[in-house]
N, C-alpha and C positions, 0 to 999 in steps of 0.2 A: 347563383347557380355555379356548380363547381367546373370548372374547364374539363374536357376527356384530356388522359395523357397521351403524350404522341408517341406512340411505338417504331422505335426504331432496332434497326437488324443487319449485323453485318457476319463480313463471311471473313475468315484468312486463312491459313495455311499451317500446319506445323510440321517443322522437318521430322522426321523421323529420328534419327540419332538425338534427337532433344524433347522426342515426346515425356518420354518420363519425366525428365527434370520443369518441363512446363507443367505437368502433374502436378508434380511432388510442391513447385511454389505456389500451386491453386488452394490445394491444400489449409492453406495459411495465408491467406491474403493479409497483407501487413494492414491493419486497424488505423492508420493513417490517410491509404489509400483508399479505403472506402467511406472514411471520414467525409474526404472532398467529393467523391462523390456524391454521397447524400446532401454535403453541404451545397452541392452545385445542380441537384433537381433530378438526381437518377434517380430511380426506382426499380426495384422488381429485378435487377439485374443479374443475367445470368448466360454462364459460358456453356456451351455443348461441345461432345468432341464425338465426332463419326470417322475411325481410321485417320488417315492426316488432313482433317477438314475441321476447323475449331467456326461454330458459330453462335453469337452474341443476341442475345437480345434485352434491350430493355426499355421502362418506361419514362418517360420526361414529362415533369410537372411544372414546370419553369415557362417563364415566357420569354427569354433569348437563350434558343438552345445553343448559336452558336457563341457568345459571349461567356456561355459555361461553359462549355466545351473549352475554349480559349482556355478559363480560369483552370480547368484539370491541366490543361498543358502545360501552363507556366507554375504548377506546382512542386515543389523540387522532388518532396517526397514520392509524388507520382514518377517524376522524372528518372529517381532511381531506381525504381519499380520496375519501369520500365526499360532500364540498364541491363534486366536480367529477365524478361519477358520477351522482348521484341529479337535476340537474336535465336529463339525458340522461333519465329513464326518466315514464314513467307507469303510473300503475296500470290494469288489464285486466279484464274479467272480474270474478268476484264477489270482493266484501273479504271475508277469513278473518280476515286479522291486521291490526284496525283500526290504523291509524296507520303501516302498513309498505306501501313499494310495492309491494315483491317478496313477492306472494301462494303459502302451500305452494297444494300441489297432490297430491291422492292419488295412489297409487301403486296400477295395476290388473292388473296383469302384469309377475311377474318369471319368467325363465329361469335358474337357476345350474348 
């Protein structure tokens, strides 16, 4: 029997003076960066933007998600990705994961 994936969801922030330019690099996500992703058990993922509110969702078919997690981080090519991503965002709302922009966010209703 196959596992269900675990959905996870988080929320961050984008300044205003950089929404465009976090557009404009969504646009083209460098084929590196989504590489490790998939290589590291994402799925299904996907960015929302609601005025200066950017929120993520995606699915995880792995079984240590935070071991993958870990492996995106120490990716370089993520790492520059995120050189020109992360000073687009700010943090929202209450800190869960000190030291991370992009705060989870519980999940309260699903339909399948």
């Amino acid at each position: 029997m196959t596992k269900a994936p675990e959905r996870h969801a988080l929320v961050v922030g984008v300044r205003p003076e950089k929404r465009d330019e976090y557009v404009r690099l969504h646009r083209s996500v460098w084929p590196d960066v989504e590489r490790t992703m998939s290589e590291c058990n994402v799925r299904n993922y996907s960015i929302f933007i609601f005025g200066d509110t950017l929120f993520a969702y995606y699915d995880y078919v792995g079984d240590d998600h935070d071991a993958d997690m870990r492996q995106i981080a120490a990716d370089p090519v993520s790492q520059e990705w995120w050189a020109y991503t992360d000073p687009c965002q700010v943090q929202i709302g209450e800190t869960r994961d000190p030291g991370s922009l992009w705060q989870p966010i519980d999940e309260l209703y699903h339909l399948e």
